[in-house]
N, CA, C and O atoms as a MOPAC input file, in Angstrom:
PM7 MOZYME 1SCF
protein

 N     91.15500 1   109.73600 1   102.49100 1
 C     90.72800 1   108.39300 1   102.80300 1
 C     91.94700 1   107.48400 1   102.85600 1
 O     92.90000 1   107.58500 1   102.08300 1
 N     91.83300 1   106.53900 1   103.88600 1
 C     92.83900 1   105.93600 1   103.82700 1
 C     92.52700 1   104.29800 1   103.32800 1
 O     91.50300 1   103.63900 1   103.50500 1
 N     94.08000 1   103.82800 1   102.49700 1
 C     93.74000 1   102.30300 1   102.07000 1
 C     94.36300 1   101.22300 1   102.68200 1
 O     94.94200 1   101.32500 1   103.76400 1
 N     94.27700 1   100.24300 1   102.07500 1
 C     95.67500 1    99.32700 1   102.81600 1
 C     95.80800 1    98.45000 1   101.12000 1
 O     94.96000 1    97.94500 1   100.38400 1
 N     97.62300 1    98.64200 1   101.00900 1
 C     98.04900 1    98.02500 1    99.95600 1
 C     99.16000 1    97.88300 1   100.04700 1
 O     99.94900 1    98.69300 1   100.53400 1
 N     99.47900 1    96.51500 1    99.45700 1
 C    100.44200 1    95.18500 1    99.49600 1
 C    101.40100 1    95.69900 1    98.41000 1
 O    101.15800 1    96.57700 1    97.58200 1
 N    102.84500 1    94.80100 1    98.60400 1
 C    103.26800 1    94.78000 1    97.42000 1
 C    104.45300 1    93.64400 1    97.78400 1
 O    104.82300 1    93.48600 1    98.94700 1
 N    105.09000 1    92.75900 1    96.50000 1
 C    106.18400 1    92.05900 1    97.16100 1
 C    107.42600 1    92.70900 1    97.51000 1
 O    108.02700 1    93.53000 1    96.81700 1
 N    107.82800 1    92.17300 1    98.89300 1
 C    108.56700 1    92.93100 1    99.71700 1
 C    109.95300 1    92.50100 1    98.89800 1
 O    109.97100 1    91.49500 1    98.18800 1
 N    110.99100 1    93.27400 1    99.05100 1
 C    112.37100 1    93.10900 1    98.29200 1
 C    113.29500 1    92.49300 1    99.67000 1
 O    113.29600 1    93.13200 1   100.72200 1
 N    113.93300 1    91.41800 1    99.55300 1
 C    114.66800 1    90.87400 1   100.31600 1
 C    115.82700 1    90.59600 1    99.91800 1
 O    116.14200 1    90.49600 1    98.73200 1
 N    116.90800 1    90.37500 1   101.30800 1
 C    118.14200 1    89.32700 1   100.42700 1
 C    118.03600 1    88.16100 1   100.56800 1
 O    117.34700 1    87.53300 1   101.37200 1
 N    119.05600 1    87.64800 1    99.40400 1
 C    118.58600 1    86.18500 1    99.29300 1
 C    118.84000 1    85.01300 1   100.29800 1
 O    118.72000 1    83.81700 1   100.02900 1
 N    119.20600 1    85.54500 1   101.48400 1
 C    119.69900 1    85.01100 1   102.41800 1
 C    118.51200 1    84.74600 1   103.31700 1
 O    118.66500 1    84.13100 1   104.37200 1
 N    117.20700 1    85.24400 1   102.88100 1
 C    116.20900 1    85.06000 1   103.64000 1
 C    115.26500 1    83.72700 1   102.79000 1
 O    115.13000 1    84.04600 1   101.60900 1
 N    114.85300 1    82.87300 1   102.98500 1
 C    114.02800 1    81.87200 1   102.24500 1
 C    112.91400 1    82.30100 1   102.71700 1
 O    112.70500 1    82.91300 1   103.76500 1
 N    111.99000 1    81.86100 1   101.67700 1
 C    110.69000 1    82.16600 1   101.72300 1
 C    109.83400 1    83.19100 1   100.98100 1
 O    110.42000 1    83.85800 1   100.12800 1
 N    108.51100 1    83.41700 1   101.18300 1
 C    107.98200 1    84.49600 1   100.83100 1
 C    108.01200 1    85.82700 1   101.50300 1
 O    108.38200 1    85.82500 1   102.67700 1
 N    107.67300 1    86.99800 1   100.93700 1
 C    107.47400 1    88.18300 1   101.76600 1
 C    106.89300 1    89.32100 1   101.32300 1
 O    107.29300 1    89.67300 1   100.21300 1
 N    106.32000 1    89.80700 1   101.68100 1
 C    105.26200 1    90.96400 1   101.47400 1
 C    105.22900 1    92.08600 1   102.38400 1
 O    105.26400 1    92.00300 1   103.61100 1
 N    105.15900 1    93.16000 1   101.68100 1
 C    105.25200 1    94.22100 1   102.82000 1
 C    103.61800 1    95.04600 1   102.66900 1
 O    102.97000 1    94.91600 1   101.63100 1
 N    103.29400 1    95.56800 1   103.40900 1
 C    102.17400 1    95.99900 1   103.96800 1
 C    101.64000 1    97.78300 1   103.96000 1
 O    102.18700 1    98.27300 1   104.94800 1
 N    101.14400 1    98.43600 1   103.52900 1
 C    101.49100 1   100.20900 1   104.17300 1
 C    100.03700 1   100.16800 1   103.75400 1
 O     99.23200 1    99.57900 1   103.03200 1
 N    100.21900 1   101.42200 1   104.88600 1
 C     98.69900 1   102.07100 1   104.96300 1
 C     98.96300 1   103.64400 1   104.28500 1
 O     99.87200 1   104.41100 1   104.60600 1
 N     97.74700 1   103.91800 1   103.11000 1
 C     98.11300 1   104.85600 1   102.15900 1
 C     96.98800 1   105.91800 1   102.38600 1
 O     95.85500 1   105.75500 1   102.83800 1
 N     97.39800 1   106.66100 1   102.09900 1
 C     96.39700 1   107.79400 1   102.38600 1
 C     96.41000 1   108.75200 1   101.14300 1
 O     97.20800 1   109.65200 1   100.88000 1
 N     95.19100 1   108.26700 1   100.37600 1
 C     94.80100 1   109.23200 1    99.00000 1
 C     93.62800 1   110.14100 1    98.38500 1
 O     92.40300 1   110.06300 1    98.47300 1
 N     94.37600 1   110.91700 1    97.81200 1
 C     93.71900 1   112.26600 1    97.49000 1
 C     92.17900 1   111.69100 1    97.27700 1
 O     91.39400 1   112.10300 1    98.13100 1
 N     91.82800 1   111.13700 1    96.65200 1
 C     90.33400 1   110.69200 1    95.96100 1
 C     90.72800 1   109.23100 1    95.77300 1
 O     91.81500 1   108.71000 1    95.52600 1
 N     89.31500 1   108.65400 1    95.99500 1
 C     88.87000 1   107.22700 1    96.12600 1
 C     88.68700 1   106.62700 1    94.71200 1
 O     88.54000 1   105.42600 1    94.48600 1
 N     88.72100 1   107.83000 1    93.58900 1
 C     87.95200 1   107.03700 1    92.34700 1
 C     89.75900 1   107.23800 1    91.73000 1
 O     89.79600 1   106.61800 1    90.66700 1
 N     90.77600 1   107.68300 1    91.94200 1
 C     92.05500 1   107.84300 1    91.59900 1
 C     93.20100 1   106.91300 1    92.29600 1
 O     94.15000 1   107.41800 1    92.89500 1
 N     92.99600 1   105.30500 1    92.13900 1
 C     94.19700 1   104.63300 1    92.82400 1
 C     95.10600 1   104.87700 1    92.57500 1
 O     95.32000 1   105.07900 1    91.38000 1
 N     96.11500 1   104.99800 1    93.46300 1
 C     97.63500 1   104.76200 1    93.04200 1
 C     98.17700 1   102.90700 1    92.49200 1
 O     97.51600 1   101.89900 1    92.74000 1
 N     98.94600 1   102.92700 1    92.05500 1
 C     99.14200 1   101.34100 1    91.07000 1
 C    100.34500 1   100.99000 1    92.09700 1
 O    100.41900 1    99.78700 1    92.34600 1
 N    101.26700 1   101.78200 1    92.71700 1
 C    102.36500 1   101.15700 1    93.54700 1
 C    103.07500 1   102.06000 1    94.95300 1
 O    103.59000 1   103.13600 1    94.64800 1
 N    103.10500 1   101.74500 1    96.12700 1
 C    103.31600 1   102.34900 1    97.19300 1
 C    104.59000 1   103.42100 1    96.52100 1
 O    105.64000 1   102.98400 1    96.04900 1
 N    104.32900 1   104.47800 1    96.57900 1
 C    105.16800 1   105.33400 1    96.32700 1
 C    104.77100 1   106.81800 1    96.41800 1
 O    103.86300 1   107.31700 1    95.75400 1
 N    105.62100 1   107.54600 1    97.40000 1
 C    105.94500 1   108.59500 1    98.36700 1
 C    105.62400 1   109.46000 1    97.26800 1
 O    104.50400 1   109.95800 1    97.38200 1
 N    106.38500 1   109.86200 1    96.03200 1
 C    106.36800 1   110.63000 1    94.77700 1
 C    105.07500 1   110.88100 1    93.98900 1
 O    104.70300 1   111.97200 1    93.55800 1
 N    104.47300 1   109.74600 1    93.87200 1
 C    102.98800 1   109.82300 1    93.61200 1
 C    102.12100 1   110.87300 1    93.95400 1
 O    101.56300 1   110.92300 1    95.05100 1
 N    101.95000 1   111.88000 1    92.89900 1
 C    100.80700 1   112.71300 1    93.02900 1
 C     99.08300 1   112.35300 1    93.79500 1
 O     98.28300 1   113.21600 1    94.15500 1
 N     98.93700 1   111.21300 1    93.85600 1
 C     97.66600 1   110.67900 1    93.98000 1
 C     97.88300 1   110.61800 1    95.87500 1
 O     96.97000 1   110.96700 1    96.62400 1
 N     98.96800 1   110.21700 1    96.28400 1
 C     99.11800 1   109.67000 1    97.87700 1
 C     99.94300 1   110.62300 1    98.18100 1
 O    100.91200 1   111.08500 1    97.57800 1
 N     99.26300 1   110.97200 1    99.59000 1
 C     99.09500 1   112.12200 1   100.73900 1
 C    100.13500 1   111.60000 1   101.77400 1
 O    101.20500 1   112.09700 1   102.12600 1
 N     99.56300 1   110.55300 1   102.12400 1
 C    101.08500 1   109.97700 1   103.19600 1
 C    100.95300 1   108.47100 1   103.39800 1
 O     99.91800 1   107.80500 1   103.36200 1
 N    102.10000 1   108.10000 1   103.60100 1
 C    102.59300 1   106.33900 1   103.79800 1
 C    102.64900 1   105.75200 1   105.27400 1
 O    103.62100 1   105.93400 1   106.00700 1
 N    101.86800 1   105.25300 1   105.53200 1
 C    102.57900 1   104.37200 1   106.90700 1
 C    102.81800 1   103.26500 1   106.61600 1
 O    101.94100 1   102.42700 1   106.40700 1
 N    104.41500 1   102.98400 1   106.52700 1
 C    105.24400 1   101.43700 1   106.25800 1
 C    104.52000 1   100.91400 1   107.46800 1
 O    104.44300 1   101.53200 1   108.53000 1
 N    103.84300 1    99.38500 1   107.16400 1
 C    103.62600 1    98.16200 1   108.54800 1
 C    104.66400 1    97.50000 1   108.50700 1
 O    104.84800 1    96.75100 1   109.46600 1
 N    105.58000 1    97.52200 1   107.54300 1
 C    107.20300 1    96.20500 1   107.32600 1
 C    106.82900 1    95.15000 1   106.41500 1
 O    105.64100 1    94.98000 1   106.14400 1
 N    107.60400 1    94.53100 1   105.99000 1
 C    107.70100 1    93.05300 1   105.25300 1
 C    107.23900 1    91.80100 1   106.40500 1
 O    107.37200 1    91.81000 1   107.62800 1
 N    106.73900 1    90.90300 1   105.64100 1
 C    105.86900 1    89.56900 1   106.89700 1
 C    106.23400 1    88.68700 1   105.74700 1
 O    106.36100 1    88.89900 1   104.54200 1
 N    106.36500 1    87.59200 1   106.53300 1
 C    106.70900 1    86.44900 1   105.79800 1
 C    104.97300 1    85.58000 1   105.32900 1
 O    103.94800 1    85.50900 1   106.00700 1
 N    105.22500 1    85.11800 1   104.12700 1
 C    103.84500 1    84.96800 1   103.22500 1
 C    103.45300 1    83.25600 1   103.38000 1
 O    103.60700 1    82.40400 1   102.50500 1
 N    102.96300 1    83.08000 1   104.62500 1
 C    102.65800 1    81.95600 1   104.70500 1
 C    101.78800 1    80.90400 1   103.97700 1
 O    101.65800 1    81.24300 1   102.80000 1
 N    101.04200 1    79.56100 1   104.30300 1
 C     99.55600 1    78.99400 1   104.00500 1
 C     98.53500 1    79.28400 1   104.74200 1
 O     97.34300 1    79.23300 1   104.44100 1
 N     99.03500 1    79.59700 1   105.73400 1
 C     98.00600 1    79.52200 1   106.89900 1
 C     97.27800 1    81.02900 1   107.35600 1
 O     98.00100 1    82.02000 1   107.24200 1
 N     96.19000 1    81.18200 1   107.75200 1
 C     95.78500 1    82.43400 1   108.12500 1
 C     96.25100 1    82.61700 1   109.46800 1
 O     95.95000 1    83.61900 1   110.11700 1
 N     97.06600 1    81.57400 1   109.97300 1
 C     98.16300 1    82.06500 1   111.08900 1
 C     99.29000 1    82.70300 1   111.06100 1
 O     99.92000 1    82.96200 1   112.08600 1
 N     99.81600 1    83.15300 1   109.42000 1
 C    100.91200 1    83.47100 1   109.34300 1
 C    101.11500 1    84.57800 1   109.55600 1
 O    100.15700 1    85.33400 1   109.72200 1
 N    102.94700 1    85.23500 1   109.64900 1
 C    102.53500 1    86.71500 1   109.91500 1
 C    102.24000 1    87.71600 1   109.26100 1
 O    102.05300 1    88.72100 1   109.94700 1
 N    102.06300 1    87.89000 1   107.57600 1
 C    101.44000 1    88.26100 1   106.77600 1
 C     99.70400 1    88.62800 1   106.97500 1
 O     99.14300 1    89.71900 1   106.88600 1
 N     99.18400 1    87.39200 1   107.24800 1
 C     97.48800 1    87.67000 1   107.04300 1
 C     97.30200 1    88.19700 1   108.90800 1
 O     96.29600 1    88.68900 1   109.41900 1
 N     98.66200 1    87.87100 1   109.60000 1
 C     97.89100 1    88.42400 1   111.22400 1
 C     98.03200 1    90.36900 1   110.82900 1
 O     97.06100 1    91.12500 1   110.80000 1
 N     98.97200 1    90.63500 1   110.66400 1
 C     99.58400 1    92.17000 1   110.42400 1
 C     98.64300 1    93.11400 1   109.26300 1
 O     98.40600 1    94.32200 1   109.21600 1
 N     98.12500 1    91.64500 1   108.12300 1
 C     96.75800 1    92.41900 1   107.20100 1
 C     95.75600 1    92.63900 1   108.07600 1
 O     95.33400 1    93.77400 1   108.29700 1
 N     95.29600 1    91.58900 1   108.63900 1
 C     94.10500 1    92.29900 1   109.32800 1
 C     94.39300 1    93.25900 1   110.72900 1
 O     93.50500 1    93.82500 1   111.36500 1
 N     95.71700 1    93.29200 1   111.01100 1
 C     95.29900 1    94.61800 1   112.20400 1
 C     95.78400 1    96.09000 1   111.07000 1
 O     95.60300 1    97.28400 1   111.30800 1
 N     96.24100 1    95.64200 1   110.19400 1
 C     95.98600 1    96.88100 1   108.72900 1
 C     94.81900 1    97.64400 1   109.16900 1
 O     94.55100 1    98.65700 1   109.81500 1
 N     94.03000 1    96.34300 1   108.28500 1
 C     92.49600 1    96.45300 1   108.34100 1
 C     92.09700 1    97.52600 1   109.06300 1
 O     91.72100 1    98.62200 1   108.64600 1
 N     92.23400 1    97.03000 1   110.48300 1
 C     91.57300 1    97.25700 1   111.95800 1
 C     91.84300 1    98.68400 1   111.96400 1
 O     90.97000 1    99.39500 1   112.46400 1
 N     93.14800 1    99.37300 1   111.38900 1
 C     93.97700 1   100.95700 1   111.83500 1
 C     93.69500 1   101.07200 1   111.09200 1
 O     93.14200 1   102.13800 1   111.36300 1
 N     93.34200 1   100.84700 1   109.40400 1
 C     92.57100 1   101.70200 1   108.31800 1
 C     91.25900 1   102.15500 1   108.87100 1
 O     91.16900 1   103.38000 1   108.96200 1
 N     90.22000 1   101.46900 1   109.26300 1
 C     89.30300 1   101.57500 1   109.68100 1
 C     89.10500 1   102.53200 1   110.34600 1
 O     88.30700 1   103.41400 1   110.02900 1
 N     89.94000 1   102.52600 1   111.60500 1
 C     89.94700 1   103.65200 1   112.77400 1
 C     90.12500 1   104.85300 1   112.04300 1
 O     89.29100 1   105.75800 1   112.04200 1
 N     91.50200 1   104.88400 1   111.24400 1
 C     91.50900 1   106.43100 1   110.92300 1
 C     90.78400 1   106.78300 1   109.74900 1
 O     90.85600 1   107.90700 1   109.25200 1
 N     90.10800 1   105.88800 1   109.30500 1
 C     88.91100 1   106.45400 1   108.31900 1
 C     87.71600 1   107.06600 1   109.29900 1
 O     87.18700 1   108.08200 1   108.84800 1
 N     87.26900 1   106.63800 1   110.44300 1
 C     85.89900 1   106.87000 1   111.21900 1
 C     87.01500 1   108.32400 1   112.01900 1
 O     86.39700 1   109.17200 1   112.66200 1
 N     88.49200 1   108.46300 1   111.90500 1
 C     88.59500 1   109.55600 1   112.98600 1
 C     88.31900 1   110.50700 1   111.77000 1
 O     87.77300 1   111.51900 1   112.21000 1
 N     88.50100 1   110.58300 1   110.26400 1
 C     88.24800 1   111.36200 1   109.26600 1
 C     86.69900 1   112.25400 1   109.28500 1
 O     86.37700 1   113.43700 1   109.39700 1
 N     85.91700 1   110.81300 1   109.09100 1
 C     84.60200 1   111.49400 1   108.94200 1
 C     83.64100 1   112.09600 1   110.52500 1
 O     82.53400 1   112.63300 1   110.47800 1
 N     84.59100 1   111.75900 1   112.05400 1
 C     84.36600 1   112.66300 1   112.88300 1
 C     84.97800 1   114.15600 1   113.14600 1
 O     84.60200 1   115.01300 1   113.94500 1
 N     86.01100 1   114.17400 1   112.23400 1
 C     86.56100 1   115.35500 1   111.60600 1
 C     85.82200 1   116.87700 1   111.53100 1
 O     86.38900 1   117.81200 1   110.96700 1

């Protein structure tokens, strides 16, 4: 099954602002979260990095546009799973 989970993105300080990075996770069992995007993790199967987005106010920003097409590609490859 696949998830979508956040974490704050690591920047240099040469960048102002907020930032958050994005990946779509793919884990062993649904009742077993993983606590932090990480490859090593027994619990997660595979990572797709979406990148760091800058963490706006607005649901125009590029943070909440890039969460919801997350969303949109979690979705898909959950329905290509259970046509599996």
């Amino acid at each position: 099954m696949w998830i979508v989970m956040t974490a704050a993105a690591h920047m240099p300080s040469s960048c102002r602002g907020n930032y958050r990075k994005i990946a779509l996770v793919e884990v062993k069992d649904i009742k077993e979260m993983p606590f932090r995007i990480d490859s090593r993790d027994s619990r997660i199967l595979q990572i797709i990095q979406m990148g760091n987005h800058h963490f706006g106010k607005t649901a125009r920003c590029a943070y909440q546009r890039e969460l919801a097409a997350a969303k949109a590609r979690c979705d898909e490859l959950n329905s290509q799973l259970e046509n599996a």
